[in-house]
C-alpha positions in Angstrom: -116.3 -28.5 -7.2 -114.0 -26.2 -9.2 -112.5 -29.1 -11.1 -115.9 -30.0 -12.2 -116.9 -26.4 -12.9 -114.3 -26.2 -15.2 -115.4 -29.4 -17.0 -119.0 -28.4 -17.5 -117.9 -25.1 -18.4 -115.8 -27.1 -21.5 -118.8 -29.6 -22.0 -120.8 -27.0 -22.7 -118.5 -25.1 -24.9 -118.3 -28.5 -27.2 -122.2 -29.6 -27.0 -122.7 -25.5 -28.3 -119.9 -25.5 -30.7 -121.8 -27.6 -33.4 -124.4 -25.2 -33.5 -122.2 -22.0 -33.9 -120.1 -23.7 -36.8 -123.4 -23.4 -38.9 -122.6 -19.8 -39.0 -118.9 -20.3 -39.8 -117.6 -19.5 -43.4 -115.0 -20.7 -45.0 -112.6 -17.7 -44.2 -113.4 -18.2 -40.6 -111.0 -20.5 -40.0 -107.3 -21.4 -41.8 -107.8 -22.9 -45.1 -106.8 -26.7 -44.2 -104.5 -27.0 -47.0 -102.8 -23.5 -46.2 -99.6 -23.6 -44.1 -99.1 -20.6 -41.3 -96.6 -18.9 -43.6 -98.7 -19.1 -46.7 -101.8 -17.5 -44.6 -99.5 -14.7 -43.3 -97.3 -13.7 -46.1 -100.3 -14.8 -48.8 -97.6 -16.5 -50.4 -98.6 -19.8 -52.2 -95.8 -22.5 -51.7 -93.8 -23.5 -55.2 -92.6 -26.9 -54.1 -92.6 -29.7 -51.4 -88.9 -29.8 -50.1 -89.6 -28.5 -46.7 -93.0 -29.0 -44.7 -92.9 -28.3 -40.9 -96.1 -29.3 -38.9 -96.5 -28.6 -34.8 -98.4 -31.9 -33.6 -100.2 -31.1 -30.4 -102.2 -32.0 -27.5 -102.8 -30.4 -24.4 -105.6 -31.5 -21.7 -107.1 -31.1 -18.3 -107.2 -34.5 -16.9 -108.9 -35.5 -13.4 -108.5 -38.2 -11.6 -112.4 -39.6 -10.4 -111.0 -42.2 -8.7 -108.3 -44.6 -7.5 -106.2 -42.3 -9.5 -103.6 -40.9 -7.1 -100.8 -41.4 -9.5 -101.3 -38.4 -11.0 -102.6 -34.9 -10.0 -105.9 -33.5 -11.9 -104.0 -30.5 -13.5 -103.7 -29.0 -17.4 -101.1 -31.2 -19.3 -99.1 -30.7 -22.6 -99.3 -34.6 -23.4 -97.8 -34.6 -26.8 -95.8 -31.8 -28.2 -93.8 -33.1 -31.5 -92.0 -31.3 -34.6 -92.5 -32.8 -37.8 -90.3 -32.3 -40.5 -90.6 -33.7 -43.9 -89.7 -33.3 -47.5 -89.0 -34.8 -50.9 -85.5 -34.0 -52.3 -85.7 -35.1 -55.7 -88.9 -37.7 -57.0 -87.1 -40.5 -55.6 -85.6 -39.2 -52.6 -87.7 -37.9 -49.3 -86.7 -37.3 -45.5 -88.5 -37.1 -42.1 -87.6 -36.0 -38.7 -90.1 -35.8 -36.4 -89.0 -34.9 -32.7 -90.8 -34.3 -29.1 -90.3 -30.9 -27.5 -90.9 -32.0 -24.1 -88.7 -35.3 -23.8 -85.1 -35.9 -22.8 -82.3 -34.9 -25.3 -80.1 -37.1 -24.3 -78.9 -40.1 -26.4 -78.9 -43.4 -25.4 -76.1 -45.7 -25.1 -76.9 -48.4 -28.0 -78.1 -46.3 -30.6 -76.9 -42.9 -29.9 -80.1 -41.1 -30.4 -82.4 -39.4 -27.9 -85.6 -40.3 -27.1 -87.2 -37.0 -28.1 -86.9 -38.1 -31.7 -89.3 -41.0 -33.3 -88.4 -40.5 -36.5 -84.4 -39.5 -38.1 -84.1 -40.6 -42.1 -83.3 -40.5 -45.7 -86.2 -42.4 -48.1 -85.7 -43.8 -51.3 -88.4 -44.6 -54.1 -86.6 -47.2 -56.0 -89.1 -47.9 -58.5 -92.8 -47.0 -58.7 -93.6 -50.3 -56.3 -90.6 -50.2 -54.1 -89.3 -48.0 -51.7 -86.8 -47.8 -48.8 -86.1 -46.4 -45.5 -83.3 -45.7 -43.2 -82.8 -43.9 -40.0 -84.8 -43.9 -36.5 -88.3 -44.8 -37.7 -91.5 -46.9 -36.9 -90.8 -50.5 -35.9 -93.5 -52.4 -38.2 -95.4 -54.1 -36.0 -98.7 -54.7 -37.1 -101.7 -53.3 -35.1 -104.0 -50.3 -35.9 -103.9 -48.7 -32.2 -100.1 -49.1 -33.0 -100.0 -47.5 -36.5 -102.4 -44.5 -35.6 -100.8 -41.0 -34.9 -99.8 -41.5 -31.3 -101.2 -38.1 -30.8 -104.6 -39.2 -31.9 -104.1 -42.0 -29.0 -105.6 -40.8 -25.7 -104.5 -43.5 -24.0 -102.9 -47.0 -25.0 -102.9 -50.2 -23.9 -100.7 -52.0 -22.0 -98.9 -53.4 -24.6 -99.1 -49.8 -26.7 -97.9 -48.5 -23.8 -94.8 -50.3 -23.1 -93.5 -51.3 -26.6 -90.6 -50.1 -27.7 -92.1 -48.0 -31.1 -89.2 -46.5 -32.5 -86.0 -48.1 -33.5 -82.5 -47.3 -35.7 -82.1 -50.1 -38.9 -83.5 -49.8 -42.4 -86.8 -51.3 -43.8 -87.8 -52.3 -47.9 -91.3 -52.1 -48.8 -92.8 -53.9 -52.0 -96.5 -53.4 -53.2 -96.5 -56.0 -54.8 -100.2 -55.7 -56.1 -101.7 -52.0 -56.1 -103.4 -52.9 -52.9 -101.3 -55.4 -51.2 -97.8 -54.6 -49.5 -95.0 -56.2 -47.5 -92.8 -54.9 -45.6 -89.9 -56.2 -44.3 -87.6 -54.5 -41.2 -84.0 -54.7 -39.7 -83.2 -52.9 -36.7 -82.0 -52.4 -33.6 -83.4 -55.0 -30.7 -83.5 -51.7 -28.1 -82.3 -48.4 -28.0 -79.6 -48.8 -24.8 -77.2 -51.3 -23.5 -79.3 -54.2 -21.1 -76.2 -53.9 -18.5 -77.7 -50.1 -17.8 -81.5 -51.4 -16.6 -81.9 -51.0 -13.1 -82.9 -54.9 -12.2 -80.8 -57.6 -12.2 -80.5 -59.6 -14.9 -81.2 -63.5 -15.0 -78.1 -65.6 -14.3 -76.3 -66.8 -17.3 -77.9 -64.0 -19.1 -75.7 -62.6 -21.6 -75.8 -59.4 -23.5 -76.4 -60.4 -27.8 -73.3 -59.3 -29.4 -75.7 -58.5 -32.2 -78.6 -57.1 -30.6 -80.9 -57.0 -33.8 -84.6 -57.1 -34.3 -86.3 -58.8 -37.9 -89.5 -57.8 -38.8 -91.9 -59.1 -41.6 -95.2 -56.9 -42.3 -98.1 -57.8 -44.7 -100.8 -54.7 -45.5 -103.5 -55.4 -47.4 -106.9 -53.2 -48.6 -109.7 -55.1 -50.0 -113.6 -54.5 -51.2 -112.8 -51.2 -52.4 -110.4 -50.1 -48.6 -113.6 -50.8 -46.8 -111.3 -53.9 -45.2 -107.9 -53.2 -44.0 -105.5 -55.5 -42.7 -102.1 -55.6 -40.8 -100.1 -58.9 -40.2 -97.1 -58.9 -38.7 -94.2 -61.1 -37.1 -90.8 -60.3 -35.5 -87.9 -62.0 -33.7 -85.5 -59.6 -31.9 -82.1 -61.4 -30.2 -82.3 -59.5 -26.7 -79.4 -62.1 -25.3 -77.6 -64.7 -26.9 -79.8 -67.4 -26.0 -82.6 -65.5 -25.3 -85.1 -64.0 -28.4 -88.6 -62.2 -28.1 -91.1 -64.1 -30.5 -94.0 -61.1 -31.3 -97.0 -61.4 -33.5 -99.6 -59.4 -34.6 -102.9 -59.9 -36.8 -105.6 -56.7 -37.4 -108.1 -55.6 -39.1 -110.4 -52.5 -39.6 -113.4 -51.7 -41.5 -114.4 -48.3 -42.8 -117.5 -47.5 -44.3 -119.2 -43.4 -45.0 -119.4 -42.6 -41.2 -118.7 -45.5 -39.5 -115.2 -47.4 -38.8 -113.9 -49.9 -36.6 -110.6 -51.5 -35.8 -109.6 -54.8 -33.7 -106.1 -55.8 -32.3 -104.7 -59.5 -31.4 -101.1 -59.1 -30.5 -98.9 -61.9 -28.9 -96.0 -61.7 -27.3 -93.5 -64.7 -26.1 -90.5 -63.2 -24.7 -87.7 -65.5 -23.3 -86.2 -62.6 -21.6 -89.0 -60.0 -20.4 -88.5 -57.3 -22.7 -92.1 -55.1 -22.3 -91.2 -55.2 -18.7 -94.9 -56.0 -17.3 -93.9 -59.6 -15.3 -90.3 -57.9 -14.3 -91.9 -54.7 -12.5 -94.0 -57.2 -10.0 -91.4 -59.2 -9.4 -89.1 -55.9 -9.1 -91.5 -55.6 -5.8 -89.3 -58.2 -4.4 -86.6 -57.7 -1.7 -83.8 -58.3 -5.1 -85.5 -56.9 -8.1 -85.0 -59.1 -10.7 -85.8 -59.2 -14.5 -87.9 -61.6 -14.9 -87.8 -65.0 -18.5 -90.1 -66.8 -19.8 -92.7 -63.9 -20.0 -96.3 -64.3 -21.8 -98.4 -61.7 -23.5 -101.2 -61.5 -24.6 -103.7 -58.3 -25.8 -106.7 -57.6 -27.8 -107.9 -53.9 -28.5 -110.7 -52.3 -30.4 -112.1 -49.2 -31.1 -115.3 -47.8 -32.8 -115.9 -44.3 -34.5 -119.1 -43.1 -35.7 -119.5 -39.5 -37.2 -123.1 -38.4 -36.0 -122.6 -35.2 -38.1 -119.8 -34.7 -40.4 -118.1 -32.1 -37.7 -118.8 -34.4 -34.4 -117.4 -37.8 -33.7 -118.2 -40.5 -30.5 -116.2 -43.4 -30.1 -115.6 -46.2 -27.9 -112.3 -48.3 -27.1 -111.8 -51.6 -25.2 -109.1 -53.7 -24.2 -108.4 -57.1 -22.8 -104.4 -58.1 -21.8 -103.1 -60.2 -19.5 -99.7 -60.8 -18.1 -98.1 -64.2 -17.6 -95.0 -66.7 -17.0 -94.3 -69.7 -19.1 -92.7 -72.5 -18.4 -88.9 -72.2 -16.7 -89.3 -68.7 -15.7 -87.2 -67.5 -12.8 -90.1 -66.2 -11.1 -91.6 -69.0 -8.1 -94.8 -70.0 -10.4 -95.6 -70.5 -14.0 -99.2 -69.0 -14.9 -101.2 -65.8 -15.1 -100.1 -62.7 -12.8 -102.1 -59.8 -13.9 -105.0 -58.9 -15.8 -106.4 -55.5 -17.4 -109.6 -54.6 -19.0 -109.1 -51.3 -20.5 -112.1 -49.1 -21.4 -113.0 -45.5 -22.9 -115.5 -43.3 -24.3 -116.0 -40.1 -25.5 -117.2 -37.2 -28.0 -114.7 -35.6 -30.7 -115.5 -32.2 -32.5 -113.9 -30.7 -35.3 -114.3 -27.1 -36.4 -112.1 -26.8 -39.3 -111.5 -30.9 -41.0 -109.5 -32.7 -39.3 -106.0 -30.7 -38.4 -107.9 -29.5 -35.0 -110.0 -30.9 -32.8 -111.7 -30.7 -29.0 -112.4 -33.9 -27.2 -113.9 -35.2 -24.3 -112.8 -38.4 -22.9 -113.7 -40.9 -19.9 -111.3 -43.8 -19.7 -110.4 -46.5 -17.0 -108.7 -49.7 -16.4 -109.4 -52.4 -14.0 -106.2 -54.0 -13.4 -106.4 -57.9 -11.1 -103.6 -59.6 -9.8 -103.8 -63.2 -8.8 -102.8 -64.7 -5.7 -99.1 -65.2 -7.4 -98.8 -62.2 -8.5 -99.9 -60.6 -4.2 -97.3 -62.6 -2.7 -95.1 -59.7 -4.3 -97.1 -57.0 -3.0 -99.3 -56.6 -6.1 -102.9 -55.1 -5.2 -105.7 -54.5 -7.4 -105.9 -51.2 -9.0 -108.9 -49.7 -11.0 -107.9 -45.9 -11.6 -110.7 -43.8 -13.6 -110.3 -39.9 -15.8 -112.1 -37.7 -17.5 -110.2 -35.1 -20.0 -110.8 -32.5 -21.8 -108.4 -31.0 -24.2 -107.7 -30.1 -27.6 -105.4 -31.5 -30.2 -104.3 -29.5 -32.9 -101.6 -30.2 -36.1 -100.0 -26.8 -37.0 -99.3 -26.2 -40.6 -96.2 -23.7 -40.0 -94.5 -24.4 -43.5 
């Protein structure tokens, strides 16, 4: 009863809110386009070679049911230091880094997993630019590109990509509304010998573990339409390669936008790690080959009043071995059908915000994928936080 006493106390504070924020002025709040500093010191910044934002998000998330994986308890879920600036006109840098992740580097690429983002940018010419350091894989996909703080909750495949990656990446506009974008980095971030299953036999590590990745954005009838295309090989061994598409699009008109995801994954080594961690139920864990994936995600926005948002989000994945996997069956092992819904409200734009969320996934195994131990799963939440972007500098 006290977990729910809390909630409705929060509810309440949120279904109130829009009414008080009538009586707001514009020096209730910090200006938007003010940093902390600026407000403090009422010093107006001269140039643009240092910006530091705090990107965070902190909740109280409750398990309704079938959620015994986790405790209901207040969270910080994202906590991330971003640092950007523009050295000269042509040259920028960003370093964005988690304050609550590991700090310590891993074997392939040398860099924690705290950090997303490590790199010098150049602007070439007006239409071309380049990057290089840890950064964004390009993979195409709106759930994918979105601030991951902005994300409650991904979906299996969001959740188990590998997002950021060491290499270098040229972008061309090659029209003012057209891009492509095209990506070479590293195929992981540690040495395949270090994961905890045992690899296939004959597998052997790619002496030149790389990842290629070829990105197409495009904004049409006046950026109502957006699109993201993308397709990427990565050698994970030195026969084996991960084959990974991606095709999106979103639509944004006055108060109302959308987004939908198809994402396909054909991995001859299991890289997302879905297929491996049922068969890893076994009595030798294994990594498992010939994996399948397959997902499609969408979400829906609509601003009832220009301070309150609802939204919706769906998902449909499944999980599946091709043909000459090392797993006793070819076919489908596991589906998910992910699904949330909640209520948004923003006092002060869009650099704070509180949110109430209900989300749940129903998660079936088929009879191939029970002979491992696999049962069904369908684990419900309800949350209620606050995320907030921090203009320090």
């Amino acid at each position: 009863m006290k977990t729910f006493s809390i909630l409705y106390f929060f509810i309440g504070t949120i279904i109130v809110s829009p009414v008080m924020a009538n009586f707001q002025t514009a020096q209730d709040t910090l200006h938007p386009e003010k940093s902390l500093y600026e407000t403090i010191t009422h010093i107006r910044k001269q140039n643009d070679f240092l910006n530091v934002k705090l990107n965070t998000r902190m909740a109280f998330h409750s398990a309704i049911s079938g959620g015994d994986r986790e405790q209901s308890a207040f969270r910080m879920d994202y906590l991330r230091l971003e640092v950007t600036g523009n050295v000269t006109e042509r040259i920028y840098y960003k370093w964005m880094q988690h304050l609550n992740r590991s700090n310590k580097p891993n074997s392939l690429d040398n860099m924690p997993s705290s950090i997303d983002c490590l790199g010098v940018g150049f602007h070439i010419t007006p239409t071309l630019s380049a990057f290089a350091g840890k950064q964004y894989a390009d993979f195409g996909g709106f759930e994918y590109d979105a601030d991951p703080a902005e994300v409650y909750s991904y979906s299996d495949i969001g959740d188990y990509i590998t997002c950021f990656l060491v290499g270098i990446n040229l972008s061309w506009w090659f029209t003012p509304t057209q891009e492509i974008r095209f990506q070479i980095t590293d195929a992981r971030s540690d040495k395949a010998e270090e994961h905890d299953e045992i690899q296939p036999e004959g597998y052997k590590t790619a002496k030149t573990p790389l990842g290629y990745t070829i990105n197409w954005n495009g904004n049409f009838l006046d950026e109502r339409l957006t699109t993201r295309c993308s397709f990427s090989l990565f050698h994970e061994g030195r026969k084996q390669n991960i084959y990974f598409l991606a095709l999106a699009a979103a639509w944004e008109q006055e108060n109302f936008n959308m987004y939908i995801d198809g994402l396909y994954s054909v991995e001859e080594i299991d890289k997302l790690g879905i297929l491996s961690e049922i068969s890893g139920n076994a009595e030798q864990p294994y990594r498992a080959t010939h994996s399948d994936y397959f997902s499609l995600v969408s979400r829906l926005n609509y601003r009832i009043f220009p301070k309150l948002n609802i939204f919706v989000k769906g998902s449909y994945e499944t999980v599946s071995a091709r043909s000459g996997t090392n797993l006793p069956e070819q076919g489908k092992y596991r589906t998910s059908y992910g699904y949330q819904g909640g209520i948004e409200y923003f006092p002060m734009k869009e650099n704070l915000r509180f949110y109430l969320l209900y989300r749940g996934r129903q998660i079936d195994y088929t009879d191939r994928a029970m002979t491992f131990g696999m049962k069904n799963e369908h684990p419900q939440y309800l949350s209620l936080g606050l995320l907030y972007k921090i203009p320090i500098y």
